[in-house]
C-alpha positions in Angstrom: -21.8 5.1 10.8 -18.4 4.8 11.3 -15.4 4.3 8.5 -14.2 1.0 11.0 -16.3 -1.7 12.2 -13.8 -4.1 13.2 -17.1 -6.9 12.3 -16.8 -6.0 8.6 -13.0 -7.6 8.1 -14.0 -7.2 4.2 -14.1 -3.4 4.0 -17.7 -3.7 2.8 -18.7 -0.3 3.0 -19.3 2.5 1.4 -16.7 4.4 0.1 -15.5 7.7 1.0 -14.5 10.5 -1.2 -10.6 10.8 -0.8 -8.9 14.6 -0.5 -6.5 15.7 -2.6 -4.0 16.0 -0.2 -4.6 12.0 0.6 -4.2 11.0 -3.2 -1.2 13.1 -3.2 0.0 10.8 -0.2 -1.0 7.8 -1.7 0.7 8.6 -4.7 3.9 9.8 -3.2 4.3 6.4 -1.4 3.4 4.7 -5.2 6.2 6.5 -6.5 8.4 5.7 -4.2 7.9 2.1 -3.8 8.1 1.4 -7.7 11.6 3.0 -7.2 12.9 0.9 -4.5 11.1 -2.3 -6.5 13.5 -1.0 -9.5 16.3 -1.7 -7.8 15.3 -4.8 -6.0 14.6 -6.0 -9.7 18.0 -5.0 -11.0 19.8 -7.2 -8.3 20.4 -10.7 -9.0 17.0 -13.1 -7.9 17.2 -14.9 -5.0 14.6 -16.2 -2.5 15.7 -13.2 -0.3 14.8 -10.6 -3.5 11.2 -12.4 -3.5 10.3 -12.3 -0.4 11.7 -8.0 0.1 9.5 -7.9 -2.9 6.6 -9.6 -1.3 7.2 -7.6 1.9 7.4 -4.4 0.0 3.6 -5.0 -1.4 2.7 -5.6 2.1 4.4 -2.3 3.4 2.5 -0.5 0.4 -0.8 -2.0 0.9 -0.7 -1.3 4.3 0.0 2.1 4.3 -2.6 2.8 1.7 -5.2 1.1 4.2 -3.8 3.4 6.6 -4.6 6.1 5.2 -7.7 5.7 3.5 -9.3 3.9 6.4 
């Protein structure tokens, strides 16, 4: 079986055991997102501030998809 089956839009499969070096990665982008999401929360709100916010959980998610796929 394959990790992608473009069918299964849910991920419902069965997990597979991540390497050290991938956590690491993972992490690193973690770390560095919650420092850039610092300093979007220490400017003044706006709509703009929400939606870099929003788009910044977007950029995270996806590149923890990417490499756990």
């Amino acid at each position: 079986m394959t990790y992608y089956d473009p069918a299964d839009v849910m991920r419902n499969k069965q997990l597979r055991p991540l390497s050290d070096e991938t956590l690491a990665e993972i992490e690193a982008i973690k770390v560095q997102s919650q420092r850039l999401l610092d300093a979007f929360n220490a400017a003044a709100p706006s709509r703009e501030m929400s939606l870099a916010k929003t788009k910044l959980e977007e950029a995270v998610m996806w590149a923890v998809k990417g490499l756990t796929a």
